[in-house]
Structures are given as C-alpha cells and as structure tokens.
C-alpha positions in Angstrom: -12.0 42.2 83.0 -10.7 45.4 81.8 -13.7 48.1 80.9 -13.6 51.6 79.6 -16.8 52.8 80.6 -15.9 51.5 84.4 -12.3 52.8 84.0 -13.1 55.8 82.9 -14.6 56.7 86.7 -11.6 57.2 87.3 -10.1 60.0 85.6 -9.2 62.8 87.8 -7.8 60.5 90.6 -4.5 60.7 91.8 -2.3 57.6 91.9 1.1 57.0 93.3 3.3 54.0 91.0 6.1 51.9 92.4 8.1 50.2 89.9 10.4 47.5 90.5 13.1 46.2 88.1 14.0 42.4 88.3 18.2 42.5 87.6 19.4 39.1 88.2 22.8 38.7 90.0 22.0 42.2 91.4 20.1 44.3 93.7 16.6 45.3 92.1 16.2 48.4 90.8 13.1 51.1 92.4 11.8 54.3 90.8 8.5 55.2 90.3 6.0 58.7 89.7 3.0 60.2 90.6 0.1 61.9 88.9 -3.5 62.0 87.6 -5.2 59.4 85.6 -6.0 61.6 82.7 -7.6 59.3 79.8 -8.4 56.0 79.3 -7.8 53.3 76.4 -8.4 49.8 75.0 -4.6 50.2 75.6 -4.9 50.7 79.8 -5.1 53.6 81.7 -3.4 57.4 81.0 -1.7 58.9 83.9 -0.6 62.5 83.4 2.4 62.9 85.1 3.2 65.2 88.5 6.3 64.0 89.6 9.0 60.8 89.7 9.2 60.8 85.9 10.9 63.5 83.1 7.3 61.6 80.8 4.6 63.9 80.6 2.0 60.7 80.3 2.8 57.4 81.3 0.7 54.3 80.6 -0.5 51.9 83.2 -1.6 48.5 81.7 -5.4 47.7 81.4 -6.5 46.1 84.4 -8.2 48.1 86.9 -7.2 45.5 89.4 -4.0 46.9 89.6 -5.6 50.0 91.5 -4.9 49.4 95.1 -7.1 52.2 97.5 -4.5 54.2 99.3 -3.4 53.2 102.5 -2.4 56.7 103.1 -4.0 60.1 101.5 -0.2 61.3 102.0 3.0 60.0 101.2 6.5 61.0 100.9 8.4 60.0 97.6 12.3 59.1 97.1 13.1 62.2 96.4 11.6 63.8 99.6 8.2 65.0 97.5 5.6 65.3 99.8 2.3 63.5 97.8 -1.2 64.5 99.0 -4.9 63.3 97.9 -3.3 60.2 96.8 -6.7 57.9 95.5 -4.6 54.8 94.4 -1.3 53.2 94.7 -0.4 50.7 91.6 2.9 48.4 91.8 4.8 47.1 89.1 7.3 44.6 89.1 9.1 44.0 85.2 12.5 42.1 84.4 14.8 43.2 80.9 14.4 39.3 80.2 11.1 37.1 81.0 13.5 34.4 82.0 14.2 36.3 85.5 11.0 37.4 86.4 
C-alpha cells in the first residue's frame, strides 16, 4: 500500500534506476538515471534528476516497494559516472506492447 506521509521520508535520498525495455524478436534495450527523490504524489514518487536522463524530474510509480536498499553506497553507471551516497536502487522492466511483457 502506497502512502504519502510514509513516502514522503524519503525525500532527499538518492536512488539509482535501471530500466529495461522488453523488444520481442530482439535484444532488450537498458538505460537508466540517477538522482534525488525530490517530491512526492498520489501519482508515485518525484526523482529530480542528476544524471542518465536529458529529464529534469522523472516519475517513479507509487509503490514504495519498488525501493530496493543499496547493495553498494557506490556504483559506476553506463557511461562511466561514478555514483556515490546511493540510498536505493529501483528496477523497471516495460514492453511497447503488453502482449510481450
């Protein structure tokens, strides 16, 4: 169960995403970002975006269950950004037609 008052303990940590694109009859496609949670909403959570992504805010969906503690409080990204004071790592898997995922 999603709450704002318990989300909202966590604005001002920093969370690493992995997203993964479903592409049938080819190899799935990876990118991702970095940043701070900034706000939260009925609507999910508000990341303010470091790195990994030309978005200023990005939105990740409204289930704080989706937080996974960091395994690592550093972490190098694709594009050889080195990530510190990581709190959370969230990861995403979507496909362009519900059929595939």
């Amino acid at each position: 169960m999603y709450s704002i008052d318990i989300a909202s303990r966590e604005i001002g940590k920093r969370v690493i995403v992995s997203l993964r694109l479903v592409c049938p009859g080819q190899e799935d496609q990876y990118s991702g970002y970095w940043g701070v949670k900034h706000s939260v909403h009925d609507g999910g959570l508000l990341v303010e975006v470091e790195g990994g992504s030309d978005e200023q805010l990005e939105m990740l969906p409204p289930d704080l269950n989706i937080l996974d503690k960091a395994k690592h409080n550093i972490c190098q990204f694709n594009d050889e950004t080195i990530i510190e004071n990581i709190d959370y790592e969230v990861y995403l898997t979507g496909a362009l037609d519900p059929a595939n995922f």
